[in-house]
C-alpha positions as CSV (number, residue, x, y, z in Angstrom):
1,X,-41.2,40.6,4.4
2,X,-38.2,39.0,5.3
3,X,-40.2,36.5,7.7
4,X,-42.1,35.2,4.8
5,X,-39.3,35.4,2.6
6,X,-37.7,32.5,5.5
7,X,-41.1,30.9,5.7
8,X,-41.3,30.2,2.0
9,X,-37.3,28.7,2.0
10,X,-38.2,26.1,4.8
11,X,-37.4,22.9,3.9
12,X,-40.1,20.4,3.7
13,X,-39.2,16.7,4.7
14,X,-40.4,14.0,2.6
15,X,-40.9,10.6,3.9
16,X,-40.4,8.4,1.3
17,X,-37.3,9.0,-1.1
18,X,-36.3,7.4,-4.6
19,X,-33.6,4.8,-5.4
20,X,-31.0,7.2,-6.3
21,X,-30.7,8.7,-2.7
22,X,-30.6,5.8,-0.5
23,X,-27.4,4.9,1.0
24,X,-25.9,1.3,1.3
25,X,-24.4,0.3,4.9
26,X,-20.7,-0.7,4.6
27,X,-19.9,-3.5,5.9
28,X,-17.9,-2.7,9.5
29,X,-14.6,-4.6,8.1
30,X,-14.1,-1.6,5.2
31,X,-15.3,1.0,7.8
32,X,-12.3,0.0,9.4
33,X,-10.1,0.2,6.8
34,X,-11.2,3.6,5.6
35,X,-10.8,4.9,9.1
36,X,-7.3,3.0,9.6
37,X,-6.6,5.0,6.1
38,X,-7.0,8.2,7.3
39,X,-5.0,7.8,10.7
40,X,-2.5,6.7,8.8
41,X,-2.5,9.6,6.9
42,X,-1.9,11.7,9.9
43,X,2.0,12.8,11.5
44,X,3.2,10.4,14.8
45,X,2.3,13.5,16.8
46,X,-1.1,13.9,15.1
47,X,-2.2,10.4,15.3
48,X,-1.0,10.0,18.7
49,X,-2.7,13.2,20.0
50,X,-6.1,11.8,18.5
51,X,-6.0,8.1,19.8
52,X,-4.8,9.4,23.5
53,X,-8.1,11.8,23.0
54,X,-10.8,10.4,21.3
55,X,-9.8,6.7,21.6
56,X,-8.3,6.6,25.4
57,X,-10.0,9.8,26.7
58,X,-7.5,11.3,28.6
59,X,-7.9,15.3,29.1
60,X,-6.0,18.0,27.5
61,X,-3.4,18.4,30.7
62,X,-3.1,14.5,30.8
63,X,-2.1,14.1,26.7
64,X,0.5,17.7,27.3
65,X,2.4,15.9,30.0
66,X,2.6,12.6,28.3
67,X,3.8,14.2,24.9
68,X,5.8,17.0,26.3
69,X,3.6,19.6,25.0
70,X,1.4,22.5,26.5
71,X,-2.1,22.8,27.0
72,X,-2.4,24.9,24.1
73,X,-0.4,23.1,22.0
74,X,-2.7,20.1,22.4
75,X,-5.7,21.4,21.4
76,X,-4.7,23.5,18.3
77,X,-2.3,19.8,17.1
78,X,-5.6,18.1,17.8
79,X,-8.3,20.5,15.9
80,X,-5.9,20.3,13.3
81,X,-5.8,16.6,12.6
82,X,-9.4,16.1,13.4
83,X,-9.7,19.1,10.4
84,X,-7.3,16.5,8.1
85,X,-9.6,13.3,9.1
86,X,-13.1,15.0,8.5
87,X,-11.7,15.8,5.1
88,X,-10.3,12.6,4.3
89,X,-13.3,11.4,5.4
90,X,-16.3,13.0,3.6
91,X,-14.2,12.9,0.2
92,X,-17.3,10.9,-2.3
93,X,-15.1,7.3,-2.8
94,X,-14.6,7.6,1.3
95,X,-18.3,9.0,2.4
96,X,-19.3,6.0,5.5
């Protein structure tokens, strides 16, 4: 029972879709901007920690010894500010 039950629930993809859900591409310039927006909403550390991570790709052990922090400390500063971004992010006036 509980097999069909799932069976039954599967979504079914549709191919064509109406006006009201089709998404407009932003121009890069305010993709920028919106992204600039919630970096600046981050702390120093926070920002920092992000742009030496995602942006220059150094490794946990690398970002510790450059900001004076442990391993540990890293990650758990930098899940936390990705956490603050992803909601700044997919807020409805900020959706990209």
């Amino acid at each position: 029972m509980i097999d069909h039950i799932r069976k039954v629930k599967r979504i079914s993809l549709r191919e064509e879709f109406s006006e009201e859900t089709r998404v407009e591409s932003r121009p890069v310039n305010n993709l920028k901007k919106i992204l600039d927006e919630a970096l600046e909403r981050l702390s120093e550390t926070q920002r920092s920690l992000v742009l030496l991570k995602d942006y220059e790709g150094y490794s946990y052990e690398e970002i510790g010894r450059i900001m004076n922090l442990n391993e540990s400390q890293v990650k758990v500063y930098l899940h936390r500010a990705r956490v603050q971004l992803k909601e700044y992010l997919v807020k409805m006036e900020n959706v990209i």
